[in-house]
C-alpha positions in Angstrom: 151.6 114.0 126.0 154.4 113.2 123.9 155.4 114.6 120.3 154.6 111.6 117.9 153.9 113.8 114.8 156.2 112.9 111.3 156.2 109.3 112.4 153.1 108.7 110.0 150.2 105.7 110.6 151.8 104.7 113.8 151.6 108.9 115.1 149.1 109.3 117.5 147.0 112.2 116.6 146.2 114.5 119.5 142.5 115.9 119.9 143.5 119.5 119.5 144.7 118.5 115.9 142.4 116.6 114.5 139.5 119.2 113.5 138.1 120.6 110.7 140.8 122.3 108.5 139.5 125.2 106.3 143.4 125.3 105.1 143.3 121.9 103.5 139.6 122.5 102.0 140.0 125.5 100.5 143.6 125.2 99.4 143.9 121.1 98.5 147.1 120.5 96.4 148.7 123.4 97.3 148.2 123.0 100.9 148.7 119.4 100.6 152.5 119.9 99.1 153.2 122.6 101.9 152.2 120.1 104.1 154.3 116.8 102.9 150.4 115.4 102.4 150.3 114.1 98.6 147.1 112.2 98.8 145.8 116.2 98.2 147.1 115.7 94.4 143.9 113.3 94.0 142.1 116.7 93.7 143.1 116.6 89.9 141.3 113.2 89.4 137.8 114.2 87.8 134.6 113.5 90.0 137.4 112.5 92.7 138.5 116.0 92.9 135.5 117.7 94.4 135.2 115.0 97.0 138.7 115.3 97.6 138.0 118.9 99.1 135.9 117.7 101.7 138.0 114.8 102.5 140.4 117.4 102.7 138.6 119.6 105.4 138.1 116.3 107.2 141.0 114.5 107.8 143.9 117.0 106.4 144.6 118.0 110.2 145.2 114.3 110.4 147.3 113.8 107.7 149.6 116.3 108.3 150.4 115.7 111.9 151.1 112.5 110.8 153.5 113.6 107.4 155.7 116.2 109.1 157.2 116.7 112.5 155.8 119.5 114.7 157.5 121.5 117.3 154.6 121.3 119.0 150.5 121.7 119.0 150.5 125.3 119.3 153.0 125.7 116.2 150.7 123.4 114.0 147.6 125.2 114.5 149.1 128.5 114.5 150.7 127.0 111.0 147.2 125.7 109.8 145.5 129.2 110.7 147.6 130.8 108.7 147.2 128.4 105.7 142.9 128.9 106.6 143.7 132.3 106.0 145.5 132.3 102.8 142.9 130.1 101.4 140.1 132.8 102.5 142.1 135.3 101.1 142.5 133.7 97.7 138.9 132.5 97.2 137.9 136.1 97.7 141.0 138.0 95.5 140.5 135.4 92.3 136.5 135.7 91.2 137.4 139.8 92.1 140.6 139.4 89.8 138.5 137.6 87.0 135.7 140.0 87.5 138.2 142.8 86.7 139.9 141.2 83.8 136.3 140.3 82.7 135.1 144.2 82.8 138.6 145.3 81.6 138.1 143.3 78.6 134.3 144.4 77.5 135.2 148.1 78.0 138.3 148.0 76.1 135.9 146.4 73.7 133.1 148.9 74.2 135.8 151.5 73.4 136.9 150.3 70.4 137.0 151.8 67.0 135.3 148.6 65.4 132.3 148.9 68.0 132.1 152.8 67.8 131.5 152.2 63.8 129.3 149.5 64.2 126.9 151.2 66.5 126.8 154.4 64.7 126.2 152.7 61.5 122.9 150.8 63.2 121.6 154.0 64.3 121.5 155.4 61.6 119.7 152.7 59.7 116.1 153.6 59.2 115.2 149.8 59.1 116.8 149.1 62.3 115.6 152.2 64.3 111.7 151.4 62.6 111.9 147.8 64.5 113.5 149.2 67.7 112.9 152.4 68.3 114.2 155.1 70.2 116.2 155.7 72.4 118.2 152.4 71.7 120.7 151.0 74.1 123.8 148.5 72.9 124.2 145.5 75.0 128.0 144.4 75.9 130.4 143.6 72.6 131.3 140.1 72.5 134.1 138.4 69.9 137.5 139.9 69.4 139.6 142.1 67.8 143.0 141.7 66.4 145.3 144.9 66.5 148.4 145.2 64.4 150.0 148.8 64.4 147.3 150.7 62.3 145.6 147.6 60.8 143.6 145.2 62.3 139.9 143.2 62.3 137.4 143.0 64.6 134.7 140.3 64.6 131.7 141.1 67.2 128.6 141.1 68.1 125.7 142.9 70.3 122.4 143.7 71.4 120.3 146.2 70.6 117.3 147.2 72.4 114.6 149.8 72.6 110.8 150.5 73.4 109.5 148.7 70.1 112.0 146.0 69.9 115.3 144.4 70.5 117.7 142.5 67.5 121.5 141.5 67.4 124.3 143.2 65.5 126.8 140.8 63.8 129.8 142.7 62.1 132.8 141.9 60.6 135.2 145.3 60.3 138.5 145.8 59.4 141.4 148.7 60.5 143.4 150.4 58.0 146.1 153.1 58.6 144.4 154.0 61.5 140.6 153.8 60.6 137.7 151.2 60.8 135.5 150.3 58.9 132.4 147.6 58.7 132.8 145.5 56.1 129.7 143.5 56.6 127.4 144.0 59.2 123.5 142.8 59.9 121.1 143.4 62.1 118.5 140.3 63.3 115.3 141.1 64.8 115.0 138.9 67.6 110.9 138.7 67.2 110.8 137.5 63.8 114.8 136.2 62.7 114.5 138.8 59.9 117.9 140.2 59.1 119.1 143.6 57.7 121.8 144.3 55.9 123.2 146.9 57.1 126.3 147.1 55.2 126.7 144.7 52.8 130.5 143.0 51.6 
């Protein structure tokens, strides 16, 4: 059969191309500029986009046969296997990668000097511990904290839980030369949206 791919529409797709192409779906623009197919850019039109994928999968092997010249059969879809596997590859490295950043982030957090205070102070508050109970455990730190040599301020929040009960700690804290401290900081009882002051401004 003769090579009629890169002449587009009138390129006569061969049957050995035009399959499913896991390249295409799970890689879309990016595949679709590797491959001289631009119609893959319609993947950043909302609601067209997610359609786009599967348009993609379907008729991408198509598309490209038709958009670039090919040695020959066996050099596209040893070509397209490789872009299937890429696009495996990155749909399994990126939610890992976020994960990571994700945990990275909350223990640097949970490690913190603002959290450390904050915690401790709760603990330590009879109020708290008669609406809880012990053993209390602290749920993951969420808000940030700005660093800036030995100063800095830390906005967070977290759960607390034990046998009797379970609340949120809100606290605002500030560094200075080296060492935090919670400048305001409440506890809410989750059961009844009473609030403690734990350390008032």
């Amino acid at each position: 059969m003769e090579n009629t791919s890169g002449r587009g529409p009138s390129s006569e797709v061969p049957s050995e191309v035009d399959r499913w192409n896991w390249g295409a779906f799970l890689l879309s623009w990016i595949w679709g500029i590797g491959n001289s197919t631009m119609i893959a850019l319609l993947v950043f039109i909302p609601l067209v986009g997610f359609v786009m994928m599967f348009v993609l999968g379907a008729r991408g092997s198509a598309w490209a046969w038709r958009n670039r010249h090919w040695d020959s059969i066996e050099q596209f879809r040893a070509t397209q296997r490789t872009w299937a596997r890429w696009g495996i590859a990155v749909w399994l490295l990126v939610p890992l990668f976020l994960v990571g950043i994700f945990l990275t982030i909350t223990q640097g957090m949970k490690s913190s000097g603002a959290y450390q205070v904050a915690l401790a102070n709760a603990r330590a508050n009879a109020e708290v511990v008669q609406i809880v109970g012990e053993p209390m455990s602290a749920g993951t730190p969420m808000g940030n904290i700005q660093v800036s040599g030995p100063d800095g301020r830390a906005d967070l929040s977290f759960n607390l839980e034990g046998p009797h009960g379970k609340g949120t700690v809100y606290v605002e804290a500030e560094k200075h030369l080296g060492q935090w401290e919670a400048k305001h900081e409440v506890f809410q009882d989750a059961a009844t949206g009473h609030r403690i002051d734990i350390k008032q401004p």
